[in-house]
C-alpha positions as CSV (number, residue, x, y, z in Angstrom):
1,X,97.6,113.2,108.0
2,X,97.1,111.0,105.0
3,X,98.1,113.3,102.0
4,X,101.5,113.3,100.5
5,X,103.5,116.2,99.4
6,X,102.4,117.1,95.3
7,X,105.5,116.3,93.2
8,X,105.5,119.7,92.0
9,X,105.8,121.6,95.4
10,X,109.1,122.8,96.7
11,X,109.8,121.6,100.2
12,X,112.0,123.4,102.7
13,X,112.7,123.7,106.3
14,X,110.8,125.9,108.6
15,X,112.2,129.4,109.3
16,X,112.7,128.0,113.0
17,X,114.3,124.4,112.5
18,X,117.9,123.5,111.9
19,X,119.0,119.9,110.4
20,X,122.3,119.7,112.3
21,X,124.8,116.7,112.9
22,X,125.2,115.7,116.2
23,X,128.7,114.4,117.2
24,X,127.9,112.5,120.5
25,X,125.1,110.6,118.8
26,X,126.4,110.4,115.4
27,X,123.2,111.4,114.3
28,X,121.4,114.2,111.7
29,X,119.0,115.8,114.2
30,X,115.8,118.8,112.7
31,X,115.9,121.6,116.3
32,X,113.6,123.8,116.7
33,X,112.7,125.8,119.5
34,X,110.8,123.4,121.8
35,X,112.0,119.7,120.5
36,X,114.7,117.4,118.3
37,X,114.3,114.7,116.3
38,X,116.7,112.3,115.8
39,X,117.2,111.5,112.1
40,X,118.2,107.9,110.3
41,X,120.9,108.6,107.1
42,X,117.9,108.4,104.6
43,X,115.7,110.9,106.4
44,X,118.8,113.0,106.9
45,X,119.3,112.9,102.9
46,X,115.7,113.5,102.0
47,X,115.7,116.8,104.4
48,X,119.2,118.0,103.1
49,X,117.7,118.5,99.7
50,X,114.7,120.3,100.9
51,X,116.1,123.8,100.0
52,X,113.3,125.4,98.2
53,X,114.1,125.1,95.2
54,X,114.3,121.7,94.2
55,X,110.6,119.9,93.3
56,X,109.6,117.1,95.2
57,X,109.7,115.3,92.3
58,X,113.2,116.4,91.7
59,X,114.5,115.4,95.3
60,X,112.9,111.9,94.4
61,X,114.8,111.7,91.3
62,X,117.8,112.5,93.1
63,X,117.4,110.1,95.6
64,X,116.8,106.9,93.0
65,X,120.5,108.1,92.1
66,X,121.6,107.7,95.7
67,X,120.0,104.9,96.6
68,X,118.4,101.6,94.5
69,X,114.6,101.1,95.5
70,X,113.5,105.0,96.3
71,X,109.4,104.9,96.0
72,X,108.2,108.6,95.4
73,X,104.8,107.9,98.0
74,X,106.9,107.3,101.0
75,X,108.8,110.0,100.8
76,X,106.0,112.4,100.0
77,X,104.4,110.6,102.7
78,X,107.7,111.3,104.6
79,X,107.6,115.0,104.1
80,X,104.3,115.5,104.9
81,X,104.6,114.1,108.4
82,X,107.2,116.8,109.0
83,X,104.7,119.5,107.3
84,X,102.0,118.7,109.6
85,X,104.6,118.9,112.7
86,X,105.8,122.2,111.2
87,X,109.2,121.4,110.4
88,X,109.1,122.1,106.7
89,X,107.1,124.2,104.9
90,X,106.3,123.7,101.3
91,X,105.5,126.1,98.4
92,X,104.4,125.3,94.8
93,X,105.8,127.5,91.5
């Protein structure tokens, strides 16, 4: 999949998936049904803001403020990766 997320869409998780912290690993982890995927803290961020209401180019700003060098590509590029694996789902309006 090479398309990113539009800036004006509103990411969110799938009905199905969970972003949980995981004690024993010290780790943010997205479940669903059939599989996990271990999260890194940035990844973990970026999905905790996902919430539907909140513009991808909203999250982006958000994270600039969190972090210095944010680039808005890779984390469109980011989301999508978890669109196409049907972890998050993505509406526009």
């Amino acid at each position: 999949m090479n398309s990113a997320v539009p800036l004006s869409s509103r990411p969110e998780l799938a009905p199905h998936v969970r972003l949980t912290f995981v004690r024993t690993r010290e780790r943010h982890v997205l479940q669903r049904p059939e599989s996990v995927a271990v999260l890194n803290q940035t990844g973990a961020d970026i999905l905790g803001l996902c919430d539907g209401q909140r513009t991808m180019g909203e999250i982006v700003e958000e994270l600039r403020g969190r972090y210095n060098r944010v680039v808005d590509d890779e984390v469109q590029h980011f989301l999508a990766r978890l669109v196409a694996k049907r972890y998050v789902e993505t509406s526009h309006g």
